[in-house]
N, C-alpha and C positions, 0 to 999 in steps of 0.2 A: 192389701189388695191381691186377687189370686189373680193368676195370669193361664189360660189354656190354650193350648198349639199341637196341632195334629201335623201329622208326616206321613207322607206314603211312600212305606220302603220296600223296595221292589231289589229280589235276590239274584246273580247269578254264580254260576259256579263259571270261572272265566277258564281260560286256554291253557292255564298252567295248573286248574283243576282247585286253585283254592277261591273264596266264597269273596263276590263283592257285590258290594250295595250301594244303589242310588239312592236320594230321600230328594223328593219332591215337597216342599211346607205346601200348608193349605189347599191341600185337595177337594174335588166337588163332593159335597157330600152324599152326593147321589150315584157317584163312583160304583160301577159295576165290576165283579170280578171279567167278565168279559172284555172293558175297553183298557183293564189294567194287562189283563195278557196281548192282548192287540198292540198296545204299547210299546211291549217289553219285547214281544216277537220283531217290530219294526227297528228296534232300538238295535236289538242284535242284526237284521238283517240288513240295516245300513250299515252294520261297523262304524257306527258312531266313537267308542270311546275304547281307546287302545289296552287300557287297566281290564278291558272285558276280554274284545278280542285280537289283542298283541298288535304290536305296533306297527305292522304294515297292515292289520285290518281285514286280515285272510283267516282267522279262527274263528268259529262260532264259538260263543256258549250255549252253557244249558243255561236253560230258565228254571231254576230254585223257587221261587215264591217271592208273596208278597203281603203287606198289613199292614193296618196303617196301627200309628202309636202320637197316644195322648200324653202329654208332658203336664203337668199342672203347679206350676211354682206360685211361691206367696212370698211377700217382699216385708221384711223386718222392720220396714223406715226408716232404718239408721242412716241417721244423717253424718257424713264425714266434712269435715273443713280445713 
């Protein structure tokens, strides 16, 4: 049985200058690049998450990019007891 799962990973380049990423599973798949930067601009301009922008939440990041990614696994059957 094959299994597929998409992720929307969204980049930045956080306060101390090295690269972090969100992954959001199962995105709409009507996902515009538009509502994806809209997102990522809010995200930073709330100071949502300290790994972005430091932990009083007073550093912007840059906004790096984003893409979504397809994982497609398939399961052996093997049964263990």
């Amino acid at each position: 049985m094959m299994d597929t799962k998409t992720v929307l990973q969204m980049e930045f380049t956080n306060y101390e200058g090295k690269s972090v990423s969100i992954s959001l599973a199962d995105p709409r798949e009507d996902l515009t690049a538009e509502e994806v930067q809209t997102f990522m601009e809010l995200v930073n301009d709330l100071r949502l998450l300290t790994k972005i922008n430091g932990p009083d939440g007073d550093m912007p990041a840059k906004l790096k990019g984003a893409k979504t990614v397809e994982t497609v696994s398939s399961d052996f059957g093997i049964v263990v007891e």
